[in-house]
HTML snippet that shows the backbone in 3Dmol.js (N, CA, C, O; Angstrom):
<script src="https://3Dmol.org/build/3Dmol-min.js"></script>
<div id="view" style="width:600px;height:400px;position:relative"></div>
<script>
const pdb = `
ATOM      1  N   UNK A   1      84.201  -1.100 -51.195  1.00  0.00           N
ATOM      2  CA  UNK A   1      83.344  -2.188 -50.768  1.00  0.00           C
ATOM      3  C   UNK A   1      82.144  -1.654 -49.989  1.00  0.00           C
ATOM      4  O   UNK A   1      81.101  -2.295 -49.859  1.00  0.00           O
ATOM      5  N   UNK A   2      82.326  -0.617 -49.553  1.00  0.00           N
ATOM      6  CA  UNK A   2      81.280  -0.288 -48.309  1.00  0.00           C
ATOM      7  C   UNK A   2      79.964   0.456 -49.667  1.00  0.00           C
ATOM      8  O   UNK A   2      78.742   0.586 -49.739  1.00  0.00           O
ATOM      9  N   UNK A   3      80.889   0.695 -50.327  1.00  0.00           N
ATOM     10  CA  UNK A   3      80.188   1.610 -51.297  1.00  0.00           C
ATOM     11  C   UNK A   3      78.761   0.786 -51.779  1.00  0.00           C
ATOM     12  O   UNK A   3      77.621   1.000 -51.366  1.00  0.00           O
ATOM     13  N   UNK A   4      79.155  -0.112 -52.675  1.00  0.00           N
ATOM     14  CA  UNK A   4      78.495  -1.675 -52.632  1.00  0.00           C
ATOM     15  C   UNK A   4      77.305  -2.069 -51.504  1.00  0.00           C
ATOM     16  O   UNK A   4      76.144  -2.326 -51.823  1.00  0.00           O
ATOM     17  N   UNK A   5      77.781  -2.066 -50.223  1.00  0.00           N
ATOM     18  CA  UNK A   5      76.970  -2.636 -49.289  1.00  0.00           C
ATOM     19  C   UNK A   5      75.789  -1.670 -49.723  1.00  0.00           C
ATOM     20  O   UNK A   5      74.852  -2.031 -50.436  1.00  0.00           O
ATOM     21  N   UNK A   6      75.975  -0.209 -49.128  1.00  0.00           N
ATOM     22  CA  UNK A   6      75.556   0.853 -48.980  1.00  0.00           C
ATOM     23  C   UNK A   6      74.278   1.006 -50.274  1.00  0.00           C
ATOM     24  O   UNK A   6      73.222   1.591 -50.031  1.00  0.00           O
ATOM     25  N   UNK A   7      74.594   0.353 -51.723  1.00  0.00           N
ATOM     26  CA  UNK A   7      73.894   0.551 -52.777  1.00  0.00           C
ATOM     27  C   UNK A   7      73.027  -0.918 -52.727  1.00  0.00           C
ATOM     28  O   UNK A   7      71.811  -0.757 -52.839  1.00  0.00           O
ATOM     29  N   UNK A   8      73.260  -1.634 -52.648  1.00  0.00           N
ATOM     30  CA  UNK A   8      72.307  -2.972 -52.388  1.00  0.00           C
ATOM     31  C   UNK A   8      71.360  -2.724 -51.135  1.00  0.00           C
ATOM     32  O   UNK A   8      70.152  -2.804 -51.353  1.00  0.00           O
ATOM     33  N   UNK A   9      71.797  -2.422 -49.808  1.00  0.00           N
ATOM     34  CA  UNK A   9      70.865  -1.868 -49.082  1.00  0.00           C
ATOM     35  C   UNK A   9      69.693  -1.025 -49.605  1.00  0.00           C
ATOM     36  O   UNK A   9      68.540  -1.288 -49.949  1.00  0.00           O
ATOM     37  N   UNK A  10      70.239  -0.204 -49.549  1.00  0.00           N
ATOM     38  CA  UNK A  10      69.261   0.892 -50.630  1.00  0.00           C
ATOM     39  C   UNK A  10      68.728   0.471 -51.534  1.00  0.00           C
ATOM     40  O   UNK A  10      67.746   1.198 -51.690  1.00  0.00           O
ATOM     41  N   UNK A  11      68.740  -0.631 -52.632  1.00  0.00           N
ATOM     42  CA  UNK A  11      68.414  -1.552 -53.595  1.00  0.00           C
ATOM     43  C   UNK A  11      67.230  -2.192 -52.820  1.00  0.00           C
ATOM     44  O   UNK A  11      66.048  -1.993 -53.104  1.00  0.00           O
ATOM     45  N   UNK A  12      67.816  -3.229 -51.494  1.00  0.00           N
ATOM     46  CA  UNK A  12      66.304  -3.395 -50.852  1.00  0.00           C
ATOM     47  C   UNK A  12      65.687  -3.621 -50.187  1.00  0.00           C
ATOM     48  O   UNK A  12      64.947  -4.554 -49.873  1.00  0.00           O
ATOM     49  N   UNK A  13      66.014  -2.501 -49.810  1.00  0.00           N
ATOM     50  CA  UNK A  13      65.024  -1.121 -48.908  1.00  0.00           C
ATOM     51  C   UNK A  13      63.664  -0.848 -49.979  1.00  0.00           C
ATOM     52  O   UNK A  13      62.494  -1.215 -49.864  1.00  0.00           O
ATOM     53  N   UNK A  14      64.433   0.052 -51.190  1.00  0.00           N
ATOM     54  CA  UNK A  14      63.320  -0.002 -52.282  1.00  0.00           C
ATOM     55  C   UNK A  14      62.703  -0.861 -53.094  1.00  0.00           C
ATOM     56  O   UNK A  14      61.830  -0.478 -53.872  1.00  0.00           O
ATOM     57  N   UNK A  15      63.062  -2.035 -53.008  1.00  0.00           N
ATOM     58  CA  UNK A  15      62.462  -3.120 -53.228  1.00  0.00           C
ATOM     59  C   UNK A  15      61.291  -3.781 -52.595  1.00  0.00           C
ATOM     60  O   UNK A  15      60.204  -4.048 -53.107  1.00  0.00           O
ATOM     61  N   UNK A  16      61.738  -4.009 -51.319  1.00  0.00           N
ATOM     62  CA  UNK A  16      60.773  -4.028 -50.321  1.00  0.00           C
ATOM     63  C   UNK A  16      59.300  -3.251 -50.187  1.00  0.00           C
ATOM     64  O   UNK A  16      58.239  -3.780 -49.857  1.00  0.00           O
ATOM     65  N   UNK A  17      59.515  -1.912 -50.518  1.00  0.00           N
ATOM     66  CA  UNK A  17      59.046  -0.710 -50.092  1.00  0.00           C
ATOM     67  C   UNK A  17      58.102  -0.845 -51.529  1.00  0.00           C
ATOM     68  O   UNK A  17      56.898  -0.645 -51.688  1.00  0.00           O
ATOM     69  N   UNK A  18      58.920  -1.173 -52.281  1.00  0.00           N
ATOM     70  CA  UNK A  18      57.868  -0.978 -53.847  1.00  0.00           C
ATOM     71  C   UNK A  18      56.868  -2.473 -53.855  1.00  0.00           C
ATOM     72  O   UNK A  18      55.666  -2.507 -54.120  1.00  0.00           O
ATOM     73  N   UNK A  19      57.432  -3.233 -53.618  1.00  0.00           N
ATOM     74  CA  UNK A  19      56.633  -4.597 -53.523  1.00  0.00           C
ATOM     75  C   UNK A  19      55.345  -4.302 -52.377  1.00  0.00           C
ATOM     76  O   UNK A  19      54.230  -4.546 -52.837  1.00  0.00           O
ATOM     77  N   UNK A  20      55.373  -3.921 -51.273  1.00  0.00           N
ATOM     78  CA  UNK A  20      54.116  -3.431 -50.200  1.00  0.00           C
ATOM     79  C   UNK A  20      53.343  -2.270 -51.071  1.00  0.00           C
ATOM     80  O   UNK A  20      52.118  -2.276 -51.192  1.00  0.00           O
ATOM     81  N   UNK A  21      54.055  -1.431 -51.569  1.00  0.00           N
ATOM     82  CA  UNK A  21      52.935  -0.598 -52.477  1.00  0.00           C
ATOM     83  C   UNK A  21      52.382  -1.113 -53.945  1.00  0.00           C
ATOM     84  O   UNK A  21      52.408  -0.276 -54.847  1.00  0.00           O
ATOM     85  N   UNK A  22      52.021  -2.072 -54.163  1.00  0.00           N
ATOM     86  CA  UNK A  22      51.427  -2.640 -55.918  1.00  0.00           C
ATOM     87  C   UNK A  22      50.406  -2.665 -56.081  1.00  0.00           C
ATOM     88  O   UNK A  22      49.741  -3.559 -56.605  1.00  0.00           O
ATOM     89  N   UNK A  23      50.039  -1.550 -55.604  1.00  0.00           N
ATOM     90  CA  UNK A  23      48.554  -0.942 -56.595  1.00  0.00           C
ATOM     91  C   UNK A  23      48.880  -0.284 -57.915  1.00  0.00           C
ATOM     92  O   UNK A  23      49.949   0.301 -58.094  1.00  0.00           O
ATOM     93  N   UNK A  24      47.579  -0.432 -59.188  1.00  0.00           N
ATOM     94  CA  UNK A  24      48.070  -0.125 -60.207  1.00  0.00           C
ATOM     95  C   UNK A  24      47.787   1.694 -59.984  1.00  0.00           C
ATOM     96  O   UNK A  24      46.747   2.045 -59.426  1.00  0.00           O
ATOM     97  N   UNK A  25      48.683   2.629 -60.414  1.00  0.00           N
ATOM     98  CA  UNK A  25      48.212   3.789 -60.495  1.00  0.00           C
ATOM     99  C   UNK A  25      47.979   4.245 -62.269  1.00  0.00           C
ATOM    100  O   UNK A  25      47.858   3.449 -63.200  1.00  0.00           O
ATOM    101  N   UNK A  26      47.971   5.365 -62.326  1.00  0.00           N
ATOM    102  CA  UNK A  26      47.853   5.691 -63.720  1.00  0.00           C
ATOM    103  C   UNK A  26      48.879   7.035 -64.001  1.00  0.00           C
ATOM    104  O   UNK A  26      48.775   8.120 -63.430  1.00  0.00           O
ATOM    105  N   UNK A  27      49.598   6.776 -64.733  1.00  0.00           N
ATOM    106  CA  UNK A  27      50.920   7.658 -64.658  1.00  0.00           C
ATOM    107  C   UNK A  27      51.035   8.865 -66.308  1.00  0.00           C
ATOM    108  O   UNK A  27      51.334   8.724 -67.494  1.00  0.00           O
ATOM    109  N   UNK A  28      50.736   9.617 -65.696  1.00  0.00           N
ATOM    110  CA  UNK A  28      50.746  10.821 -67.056  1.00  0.00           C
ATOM    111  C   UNK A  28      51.612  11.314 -67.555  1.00  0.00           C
ATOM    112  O   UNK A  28      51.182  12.393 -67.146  1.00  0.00           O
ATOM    113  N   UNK A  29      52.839  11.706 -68.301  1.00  0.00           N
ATOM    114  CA  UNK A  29      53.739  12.264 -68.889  1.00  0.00           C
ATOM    115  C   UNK A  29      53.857  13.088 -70.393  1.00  0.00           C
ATOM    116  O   UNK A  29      53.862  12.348 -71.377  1.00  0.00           O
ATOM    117  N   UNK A  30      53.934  14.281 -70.594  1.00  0.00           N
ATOM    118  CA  UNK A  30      53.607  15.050 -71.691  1.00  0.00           C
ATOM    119  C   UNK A  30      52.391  14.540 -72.127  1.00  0.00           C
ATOM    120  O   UNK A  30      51.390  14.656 -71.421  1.00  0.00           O
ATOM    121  N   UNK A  31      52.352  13.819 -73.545  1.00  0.00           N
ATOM    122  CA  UNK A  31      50.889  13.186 -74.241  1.00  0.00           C
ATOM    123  C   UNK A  31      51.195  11.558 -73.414  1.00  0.00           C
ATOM    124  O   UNK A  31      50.440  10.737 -73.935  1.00  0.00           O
ATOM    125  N   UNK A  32      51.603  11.252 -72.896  1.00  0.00           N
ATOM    126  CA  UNK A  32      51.287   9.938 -72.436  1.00  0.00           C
ATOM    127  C   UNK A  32      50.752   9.673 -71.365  1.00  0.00           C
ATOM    128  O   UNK A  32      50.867  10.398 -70.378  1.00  0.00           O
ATOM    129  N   UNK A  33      49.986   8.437 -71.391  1.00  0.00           N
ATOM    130  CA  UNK A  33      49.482   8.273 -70.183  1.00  0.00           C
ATOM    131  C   UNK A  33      48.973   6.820 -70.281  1.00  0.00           C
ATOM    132  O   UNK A  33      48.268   6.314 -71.154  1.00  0.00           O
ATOM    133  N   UNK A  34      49.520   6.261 -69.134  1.00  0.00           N
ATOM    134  CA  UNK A  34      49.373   4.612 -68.980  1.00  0.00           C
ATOM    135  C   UNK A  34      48.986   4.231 -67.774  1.00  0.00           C
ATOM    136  O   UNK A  34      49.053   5.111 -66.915  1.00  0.00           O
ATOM    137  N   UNK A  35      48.550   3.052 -67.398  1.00  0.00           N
ATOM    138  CA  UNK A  35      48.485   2.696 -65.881  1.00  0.00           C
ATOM    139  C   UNK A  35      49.687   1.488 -65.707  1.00  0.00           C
ATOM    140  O   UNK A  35      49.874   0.707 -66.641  1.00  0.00           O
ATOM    141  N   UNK A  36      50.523   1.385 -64.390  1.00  0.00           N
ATOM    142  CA  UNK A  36      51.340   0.471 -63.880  1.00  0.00           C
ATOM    143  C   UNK A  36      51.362   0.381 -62.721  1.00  0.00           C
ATOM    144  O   UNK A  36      51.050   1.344 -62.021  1.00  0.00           O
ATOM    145  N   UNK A  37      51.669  -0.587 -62.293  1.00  0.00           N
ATOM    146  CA  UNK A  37      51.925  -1.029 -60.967  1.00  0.00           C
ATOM    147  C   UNK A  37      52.911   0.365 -60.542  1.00  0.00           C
ATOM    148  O   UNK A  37      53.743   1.039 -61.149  1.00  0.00           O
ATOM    149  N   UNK A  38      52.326   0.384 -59.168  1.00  0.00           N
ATOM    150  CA  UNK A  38      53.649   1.158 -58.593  1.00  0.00           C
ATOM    151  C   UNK A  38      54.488   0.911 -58.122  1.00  0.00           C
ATOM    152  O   UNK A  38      55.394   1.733 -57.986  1.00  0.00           O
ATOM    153  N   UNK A  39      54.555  -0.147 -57.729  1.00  0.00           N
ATOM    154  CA  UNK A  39      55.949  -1.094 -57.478  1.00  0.00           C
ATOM    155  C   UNK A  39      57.002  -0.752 -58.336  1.00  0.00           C
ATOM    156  O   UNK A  39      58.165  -0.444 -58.076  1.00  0.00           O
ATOM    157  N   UNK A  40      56.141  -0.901 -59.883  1.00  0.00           N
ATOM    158  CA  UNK A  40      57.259  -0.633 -60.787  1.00  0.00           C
ATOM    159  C   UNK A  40      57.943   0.616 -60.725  1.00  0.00           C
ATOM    160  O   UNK A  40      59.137   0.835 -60.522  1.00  0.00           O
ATOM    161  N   UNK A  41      56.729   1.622 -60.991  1.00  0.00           N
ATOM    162  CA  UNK A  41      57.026   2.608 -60.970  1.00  0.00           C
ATOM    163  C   UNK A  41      58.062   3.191 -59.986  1.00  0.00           C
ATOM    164  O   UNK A  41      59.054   3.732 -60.476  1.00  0.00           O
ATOM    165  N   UNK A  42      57.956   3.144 -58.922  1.00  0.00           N
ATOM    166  CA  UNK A  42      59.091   3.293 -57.743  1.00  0.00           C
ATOM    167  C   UNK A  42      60.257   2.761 -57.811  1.00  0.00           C
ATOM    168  O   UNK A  42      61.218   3.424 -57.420  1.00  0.00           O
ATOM    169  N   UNK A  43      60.428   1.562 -58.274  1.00  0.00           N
ATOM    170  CA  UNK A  43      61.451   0.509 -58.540  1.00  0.00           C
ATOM    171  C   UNK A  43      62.558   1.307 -59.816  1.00  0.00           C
ATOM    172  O   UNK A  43      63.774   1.495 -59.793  1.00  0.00           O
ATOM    173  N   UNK A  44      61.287   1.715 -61.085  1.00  0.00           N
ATOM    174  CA  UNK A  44      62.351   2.376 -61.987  1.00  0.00           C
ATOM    175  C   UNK A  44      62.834   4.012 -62.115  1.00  0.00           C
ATOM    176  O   UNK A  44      63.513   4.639 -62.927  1.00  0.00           O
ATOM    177  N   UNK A  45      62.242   4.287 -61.097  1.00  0.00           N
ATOM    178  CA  UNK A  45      62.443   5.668 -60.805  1.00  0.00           C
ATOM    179  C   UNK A  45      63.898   5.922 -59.520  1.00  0.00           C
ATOM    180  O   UNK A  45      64.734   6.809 -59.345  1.00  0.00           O
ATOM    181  N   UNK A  46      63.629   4.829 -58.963  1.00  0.00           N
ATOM    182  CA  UNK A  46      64.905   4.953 -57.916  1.00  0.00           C
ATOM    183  C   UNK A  46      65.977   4.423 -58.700  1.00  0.00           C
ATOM    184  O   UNK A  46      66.954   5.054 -58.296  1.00  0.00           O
ATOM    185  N   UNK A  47      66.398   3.556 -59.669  1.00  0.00           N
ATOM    186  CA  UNK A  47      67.409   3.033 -60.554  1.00  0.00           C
ATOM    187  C   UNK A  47      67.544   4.119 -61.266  1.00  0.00           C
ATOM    188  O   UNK A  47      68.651   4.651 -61.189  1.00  0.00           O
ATOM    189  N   UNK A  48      66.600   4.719 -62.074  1.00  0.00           N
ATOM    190  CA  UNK A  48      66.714   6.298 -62.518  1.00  0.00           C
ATOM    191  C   UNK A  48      67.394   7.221 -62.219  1.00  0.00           C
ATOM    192  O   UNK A  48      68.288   7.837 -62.799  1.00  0.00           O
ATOM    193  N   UNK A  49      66.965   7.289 -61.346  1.00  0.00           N
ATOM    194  CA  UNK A  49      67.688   8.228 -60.172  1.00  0.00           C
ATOM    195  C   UNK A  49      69.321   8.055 -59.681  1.00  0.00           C
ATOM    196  O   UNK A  49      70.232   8.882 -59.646  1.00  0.00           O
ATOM    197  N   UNK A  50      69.276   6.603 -59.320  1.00  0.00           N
ATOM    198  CA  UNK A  50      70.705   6.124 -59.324  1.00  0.00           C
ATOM    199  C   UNK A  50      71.835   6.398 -60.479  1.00  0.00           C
ATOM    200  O   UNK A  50      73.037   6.661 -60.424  1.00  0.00           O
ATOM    201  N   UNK A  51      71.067   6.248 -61.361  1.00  0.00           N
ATOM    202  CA  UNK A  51      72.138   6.067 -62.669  1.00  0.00           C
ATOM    203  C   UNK A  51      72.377   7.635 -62.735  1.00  0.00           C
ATOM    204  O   UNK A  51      73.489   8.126 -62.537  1.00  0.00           O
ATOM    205  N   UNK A  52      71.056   8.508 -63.078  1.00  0.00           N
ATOM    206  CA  UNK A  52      71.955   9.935 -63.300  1.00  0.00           C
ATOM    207  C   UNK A  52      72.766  10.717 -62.230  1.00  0.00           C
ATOM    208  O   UNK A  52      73.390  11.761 -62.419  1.00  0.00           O
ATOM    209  N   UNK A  53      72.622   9.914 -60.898  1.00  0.00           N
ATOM    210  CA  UNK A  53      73.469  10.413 -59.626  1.00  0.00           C
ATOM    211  C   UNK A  53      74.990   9.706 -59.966  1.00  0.00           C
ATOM    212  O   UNK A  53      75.992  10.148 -59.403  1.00  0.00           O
ATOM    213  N   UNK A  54      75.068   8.700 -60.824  1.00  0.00           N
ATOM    214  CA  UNK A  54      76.227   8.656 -60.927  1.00  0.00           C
ATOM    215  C   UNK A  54      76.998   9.080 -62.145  1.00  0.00           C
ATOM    216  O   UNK A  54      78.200   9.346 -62.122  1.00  0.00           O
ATOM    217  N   UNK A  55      76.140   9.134 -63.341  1.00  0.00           N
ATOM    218  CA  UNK A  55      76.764   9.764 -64.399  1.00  0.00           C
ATOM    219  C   UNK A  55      76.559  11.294 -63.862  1.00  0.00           C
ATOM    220  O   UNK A  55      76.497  12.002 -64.867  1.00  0.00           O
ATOM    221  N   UNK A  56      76.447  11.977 -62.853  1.00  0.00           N
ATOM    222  CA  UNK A  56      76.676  13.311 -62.942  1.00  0.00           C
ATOM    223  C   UNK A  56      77.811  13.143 -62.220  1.00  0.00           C
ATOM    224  O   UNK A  56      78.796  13.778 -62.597  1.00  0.00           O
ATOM    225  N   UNK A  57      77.923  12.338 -61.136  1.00  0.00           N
ATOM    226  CA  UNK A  57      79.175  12.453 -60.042  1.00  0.00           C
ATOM    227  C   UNK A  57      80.354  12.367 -60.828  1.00  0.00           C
ATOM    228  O   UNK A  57      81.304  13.135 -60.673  1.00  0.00           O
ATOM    229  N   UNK A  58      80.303  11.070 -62.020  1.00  0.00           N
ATOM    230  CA  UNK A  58      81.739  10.611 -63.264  1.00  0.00           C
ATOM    231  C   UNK A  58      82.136  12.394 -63.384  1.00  0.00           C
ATOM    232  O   UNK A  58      83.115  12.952 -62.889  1.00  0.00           O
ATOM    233  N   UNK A  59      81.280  12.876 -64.017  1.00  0.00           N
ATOM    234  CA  UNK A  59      81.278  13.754 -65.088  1.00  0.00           C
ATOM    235  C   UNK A  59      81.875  15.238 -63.833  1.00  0.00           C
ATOM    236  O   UNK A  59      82.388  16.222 -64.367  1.00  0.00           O
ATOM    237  N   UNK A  60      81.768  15.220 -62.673  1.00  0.00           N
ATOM    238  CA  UNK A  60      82.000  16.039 -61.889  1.00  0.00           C
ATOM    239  C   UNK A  60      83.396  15.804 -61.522  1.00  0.00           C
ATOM    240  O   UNK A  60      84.281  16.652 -61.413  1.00  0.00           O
ATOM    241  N   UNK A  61      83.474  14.556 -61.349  1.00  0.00           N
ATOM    242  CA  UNK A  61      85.011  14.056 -60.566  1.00  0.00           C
ATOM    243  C   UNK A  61      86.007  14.146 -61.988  1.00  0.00           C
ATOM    244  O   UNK A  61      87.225  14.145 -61.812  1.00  0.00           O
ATOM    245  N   UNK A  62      85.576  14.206 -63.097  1.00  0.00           N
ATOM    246  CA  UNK A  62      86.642  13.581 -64.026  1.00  0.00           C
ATOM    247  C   UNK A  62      86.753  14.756 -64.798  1.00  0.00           C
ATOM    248  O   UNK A  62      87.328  14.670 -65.883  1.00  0.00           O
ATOM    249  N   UNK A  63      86.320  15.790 -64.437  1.00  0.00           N
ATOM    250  CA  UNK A  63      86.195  17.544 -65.169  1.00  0.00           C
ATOM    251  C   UNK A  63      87.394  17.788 -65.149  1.00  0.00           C
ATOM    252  O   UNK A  63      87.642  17.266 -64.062  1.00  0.00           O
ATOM    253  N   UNK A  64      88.206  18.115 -65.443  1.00  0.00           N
ATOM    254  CA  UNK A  64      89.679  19.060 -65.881  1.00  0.00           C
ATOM    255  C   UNK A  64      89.535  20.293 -64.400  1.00  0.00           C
ATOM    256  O   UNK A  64      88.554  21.037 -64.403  1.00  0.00           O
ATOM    257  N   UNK A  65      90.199  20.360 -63.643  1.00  0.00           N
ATOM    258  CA  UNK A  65      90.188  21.604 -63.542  1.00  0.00           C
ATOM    259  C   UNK A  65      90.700  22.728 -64.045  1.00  0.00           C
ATOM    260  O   UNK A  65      91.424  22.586 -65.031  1.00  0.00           O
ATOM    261  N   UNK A  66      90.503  23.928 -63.595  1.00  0.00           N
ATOM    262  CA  UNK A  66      90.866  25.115 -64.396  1.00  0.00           C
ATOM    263  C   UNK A  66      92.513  25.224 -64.244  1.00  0.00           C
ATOM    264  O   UNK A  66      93.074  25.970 -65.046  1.00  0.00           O
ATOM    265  N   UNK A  67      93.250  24.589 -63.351  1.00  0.00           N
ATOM    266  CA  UNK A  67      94.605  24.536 -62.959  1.00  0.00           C
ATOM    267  C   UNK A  67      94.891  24.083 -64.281  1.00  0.00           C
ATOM    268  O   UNK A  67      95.470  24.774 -65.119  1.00  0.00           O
ATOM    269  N   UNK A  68      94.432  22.779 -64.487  1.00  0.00           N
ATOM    270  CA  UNK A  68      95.150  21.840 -65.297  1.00  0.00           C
ATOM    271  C   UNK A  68      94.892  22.629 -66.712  1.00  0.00           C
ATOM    272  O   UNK A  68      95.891  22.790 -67.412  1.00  0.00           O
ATOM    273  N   UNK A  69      93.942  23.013 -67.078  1.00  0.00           N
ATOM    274  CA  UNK A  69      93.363  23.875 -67.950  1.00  0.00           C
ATOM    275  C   UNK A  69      94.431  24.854 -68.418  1.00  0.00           C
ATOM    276  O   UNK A  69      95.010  24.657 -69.486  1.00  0.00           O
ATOM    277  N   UNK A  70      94.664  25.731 -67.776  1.00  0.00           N
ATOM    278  CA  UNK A  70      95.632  26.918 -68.069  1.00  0.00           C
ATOM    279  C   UNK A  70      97.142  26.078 -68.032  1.00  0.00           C
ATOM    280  O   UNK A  70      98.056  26.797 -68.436  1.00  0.00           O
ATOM    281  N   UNK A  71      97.537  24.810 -67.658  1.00  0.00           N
ATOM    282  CA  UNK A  71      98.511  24.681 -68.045  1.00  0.00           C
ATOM    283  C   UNK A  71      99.213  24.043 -69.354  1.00  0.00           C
ATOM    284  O   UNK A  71     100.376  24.009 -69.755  1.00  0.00           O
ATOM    285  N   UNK A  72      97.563  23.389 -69.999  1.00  0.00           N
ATOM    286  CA  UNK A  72      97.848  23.009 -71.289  1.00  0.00           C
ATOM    287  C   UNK A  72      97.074  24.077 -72.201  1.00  0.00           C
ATOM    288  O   UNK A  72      96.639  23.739 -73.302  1.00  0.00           O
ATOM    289  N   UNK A  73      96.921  25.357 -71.710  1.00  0.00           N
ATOM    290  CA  UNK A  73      96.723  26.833 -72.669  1.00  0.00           C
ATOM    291  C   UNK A  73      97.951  27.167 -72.717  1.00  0.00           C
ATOM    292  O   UNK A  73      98.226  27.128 -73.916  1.00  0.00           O
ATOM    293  N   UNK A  74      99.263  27.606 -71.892  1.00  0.00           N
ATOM    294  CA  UNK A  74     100.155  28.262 -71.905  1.00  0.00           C
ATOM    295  C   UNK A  74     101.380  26.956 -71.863  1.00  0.00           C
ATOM    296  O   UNK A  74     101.635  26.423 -70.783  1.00  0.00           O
ATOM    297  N   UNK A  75     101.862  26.658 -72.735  1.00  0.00           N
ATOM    298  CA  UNK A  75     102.995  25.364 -72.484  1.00  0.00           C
ATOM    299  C   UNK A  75     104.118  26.160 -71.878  1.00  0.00           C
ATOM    300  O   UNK A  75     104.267  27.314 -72.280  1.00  0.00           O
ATOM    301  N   UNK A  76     104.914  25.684 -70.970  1.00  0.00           N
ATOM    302  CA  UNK A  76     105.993  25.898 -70.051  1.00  0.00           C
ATOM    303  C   UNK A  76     107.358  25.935 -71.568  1.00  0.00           C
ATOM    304  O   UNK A  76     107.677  25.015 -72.322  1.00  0.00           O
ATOM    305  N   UNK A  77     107.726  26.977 -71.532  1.00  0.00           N
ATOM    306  CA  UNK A  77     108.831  27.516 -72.200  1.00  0.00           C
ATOM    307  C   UNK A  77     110.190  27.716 -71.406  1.00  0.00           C
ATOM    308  O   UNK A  77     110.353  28.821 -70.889  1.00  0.00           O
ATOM    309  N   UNK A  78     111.228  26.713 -71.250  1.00  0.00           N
ATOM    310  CA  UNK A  78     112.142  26.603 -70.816  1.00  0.00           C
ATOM    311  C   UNK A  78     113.445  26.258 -71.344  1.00  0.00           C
ATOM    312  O   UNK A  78     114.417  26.188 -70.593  1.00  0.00           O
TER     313      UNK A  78
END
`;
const viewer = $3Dmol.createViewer("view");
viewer.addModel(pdb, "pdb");
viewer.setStyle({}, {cartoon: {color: "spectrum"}});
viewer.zoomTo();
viewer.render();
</script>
């Protein structure tokens, strides 16, 4: 639950924070290049950010370790 609080805060915090900055900037990437609000821009860059902080954390917490690893390499012969 706290977890929750903790991510909506932060939700808006940057919300807030992106809404006081909405000037349009002009945003370049490889061959692209567009102008947007930066509101937005900030807004989808911190959700960005969020999401691959948690698909890396899944992918960290849910790894096999090497324990478990070597015990389905060598099966227990008894």
């Amino acid at each position: 639950m706290a977890t929750i609080i903790i991510l909506l805060m932060v939700l808006l915090l940057v919300a807030v924070f992106s809404v006081q900055n909405a000037v349009p900037v002009a945003i370049t990437f490889l061959f692209w290049s567009f102008e947007a609000s930066l509101a937005i821009v900030i807004f989808l860059s911190a959700i960005g950010g969020m999401i691959a902080g948690a698909i890396i954390t899944s992918l960290i917490r849910f790894k096999p370790s090497a324990k478990q690893e070597s015990k389905k390499a060598s099966p227990d012969i008894s």
